[in-house]
C-alpha positions in Angstrom: -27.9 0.9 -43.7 -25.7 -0.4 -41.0 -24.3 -4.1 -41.9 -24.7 -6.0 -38.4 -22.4 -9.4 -39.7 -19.3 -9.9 -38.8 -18.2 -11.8 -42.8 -14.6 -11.5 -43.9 -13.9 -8.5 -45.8 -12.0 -8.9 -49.5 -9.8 -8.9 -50.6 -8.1 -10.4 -47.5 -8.0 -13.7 -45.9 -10.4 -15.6 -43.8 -9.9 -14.6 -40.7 -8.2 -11.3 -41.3 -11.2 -9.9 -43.4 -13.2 -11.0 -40.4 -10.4 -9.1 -38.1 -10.6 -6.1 -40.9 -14.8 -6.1 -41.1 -14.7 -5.7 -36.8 -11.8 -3.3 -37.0 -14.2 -1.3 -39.8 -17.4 -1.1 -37.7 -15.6 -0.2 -35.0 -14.0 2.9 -36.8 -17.8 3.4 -38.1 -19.2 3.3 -34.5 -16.5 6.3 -33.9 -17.1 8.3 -36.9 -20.8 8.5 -36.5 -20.2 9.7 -32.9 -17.9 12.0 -33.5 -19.6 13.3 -37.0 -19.8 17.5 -37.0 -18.4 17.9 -34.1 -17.1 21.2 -33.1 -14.4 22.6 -31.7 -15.1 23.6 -28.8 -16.8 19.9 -28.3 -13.2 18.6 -29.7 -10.9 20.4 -27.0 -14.1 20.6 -24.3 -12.0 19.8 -20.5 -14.3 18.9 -18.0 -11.2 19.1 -15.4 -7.7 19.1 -15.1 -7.3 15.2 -15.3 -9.9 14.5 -18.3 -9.3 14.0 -22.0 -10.3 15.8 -24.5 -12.2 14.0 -27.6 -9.1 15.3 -29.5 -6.6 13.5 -27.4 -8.5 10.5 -27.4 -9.1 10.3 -31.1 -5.2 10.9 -31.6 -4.9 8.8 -29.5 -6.8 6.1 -31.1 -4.4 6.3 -34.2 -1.1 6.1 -32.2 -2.4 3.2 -30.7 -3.1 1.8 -34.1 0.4 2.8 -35.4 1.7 1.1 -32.5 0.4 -2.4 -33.1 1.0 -2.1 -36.7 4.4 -1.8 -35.9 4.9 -4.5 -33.4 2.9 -6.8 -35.2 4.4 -6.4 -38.3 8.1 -5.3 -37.6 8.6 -6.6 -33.9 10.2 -3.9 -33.0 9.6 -0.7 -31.0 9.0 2.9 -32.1 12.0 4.4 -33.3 13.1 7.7 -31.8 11.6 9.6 -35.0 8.1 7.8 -34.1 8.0 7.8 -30.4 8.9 11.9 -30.5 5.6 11.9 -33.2 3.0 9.4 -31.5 4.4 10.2 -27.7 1.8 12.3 -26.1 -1.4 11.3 -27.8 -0.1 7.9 -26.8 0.3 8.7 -23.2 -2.2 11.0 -22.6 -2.3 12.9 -19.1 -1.2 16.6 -18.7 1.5 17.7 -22.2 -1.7 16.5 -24.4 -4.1 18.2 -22.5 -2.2 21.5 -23.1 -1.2 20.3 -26.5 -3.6 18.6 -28.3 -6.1 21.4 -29.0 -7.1 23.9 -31.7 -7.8 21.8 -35.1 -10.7 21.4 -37.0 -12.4 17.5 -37.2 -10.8 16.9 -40.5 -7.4 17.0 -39.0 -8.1 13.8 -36.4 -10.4 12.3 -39.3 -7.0 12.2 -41.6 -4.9 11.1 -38.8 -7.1 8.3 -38.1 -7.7 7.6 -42.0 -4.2 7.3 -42.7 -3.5 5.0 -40.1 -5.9 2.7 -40.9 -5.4 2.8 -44.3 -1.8 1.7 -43.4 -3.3 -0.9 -41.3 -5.5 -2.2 -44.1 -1.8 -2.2 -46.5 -0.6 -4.6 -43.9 -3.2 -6.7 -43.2 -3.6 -7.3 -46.8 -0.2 -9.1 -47.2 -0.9 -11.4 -44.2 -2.2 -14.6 -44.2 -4.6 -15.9 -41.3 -1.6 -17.4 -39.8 0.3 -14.3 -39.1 -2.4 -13.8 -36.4 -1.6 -16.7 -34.1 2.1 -15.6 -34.4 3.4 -15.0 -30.8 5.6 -13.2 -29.6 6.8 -11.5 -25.6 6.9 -8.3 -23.9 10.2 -7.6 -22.6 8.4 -8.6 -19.2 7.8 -12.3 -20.3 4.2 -12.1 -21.1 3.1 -14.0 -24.1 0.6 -12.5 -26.7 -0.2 -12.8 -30.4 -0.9 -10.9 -33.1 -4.7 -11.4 -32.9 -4.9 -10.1 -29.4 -2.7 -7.1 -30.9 -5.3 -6.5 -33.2 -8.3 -7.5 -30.5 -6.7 -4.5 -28.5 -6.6 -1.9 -31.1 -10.8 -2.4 -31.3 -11.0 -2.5 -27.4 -9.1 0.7 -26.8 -11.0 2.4 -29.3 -14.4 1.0 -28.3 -13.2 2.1 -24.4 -12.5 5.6 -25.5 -15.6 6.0 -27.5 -17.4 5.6 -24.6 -15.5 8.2 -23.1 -16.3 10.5 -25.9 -20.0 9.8 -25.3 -19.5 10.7 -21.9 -17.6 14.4 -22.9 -20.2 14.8 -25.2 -22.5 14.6 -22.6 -21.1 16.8 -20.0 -20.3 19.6 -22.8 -24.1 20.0 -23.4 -24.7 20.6 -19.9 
């Protein structure tokens, strides 16, 4: 049975168990949609300026690797990362020819180990660490929350996508 309350999580903080019980259902909401799917549903292209499911769910992890790492090192990707997380990041026309023939599990692991990552972090933060601002190199403010607000968004947005492919490769 699906838990609809959003209650903080343990072993974390306040706020970040809240944070980590949204960030869960989320990943839930995607895992039940995506649950079985084959692979020809994984690399289905509807045309040549879609995404595949498989692009979007990498995608959804190197987003999540991103944030953990400007939230919690204030940096950016080194060159090691950035060659890794690159085109799922990116999307568009190298991960459409790229990101194609694995099985489920593969994206399942790459989005398990991520988050388990995330989780690591987030347990050594305290609820203050989320109102800790910082600026993009254009001069826009933002916090660590709305980091972690964004991570949920772009993988809510993209779920819907996958709903969408899902759709169409029925047809």
């Amino acid at each position: 049975m699906i838990d609809y309350r959003i209650i903080s999580a343990v072993p974390f903080t306040e706020k970040i168990g809240e944070l980590v019980s949204m960030l869960e259902y989320t990943r839930n909401g995607t895992l039940n949609e995506i649950s079985g799917l084959t692979q020809n549903e994984l690399d289905y292209l509807p045309d040549d300026s879609s995404n595949t499911i498989a692009a979007l769910l990498l995608h959804m992890a190197s987003i999540e690797f991103v944030h953990q790492v400007i939230s919690n090192e204030k940096r950016d990707l080194t060159t090691a990362e950035y060659k890794k997380w690159i085109i799922p990041l990116e999307l568009g026309d190298e991960a459409r020819a790229t990101i194609k023939n694995r099985p489920l599990e593969y994206y399942l692991v790459q989005l398990q180990e991520t988050r388990n990552s995330t989780l690591s972090l987030l347990k050594s933060k305290q609820d203050s660490w989320l109102l800790e601002e910082s600026q993009w190199e254009n001069g826009g403010s933002f916090n660590n929350h709305y980091l972690w607000f964004h991570v949920m968004e772009d993988e809510i947005s993209h779920r819907g996508q996958i709903r969408t492919l899902l759709r169409n490769s029925k047809r």
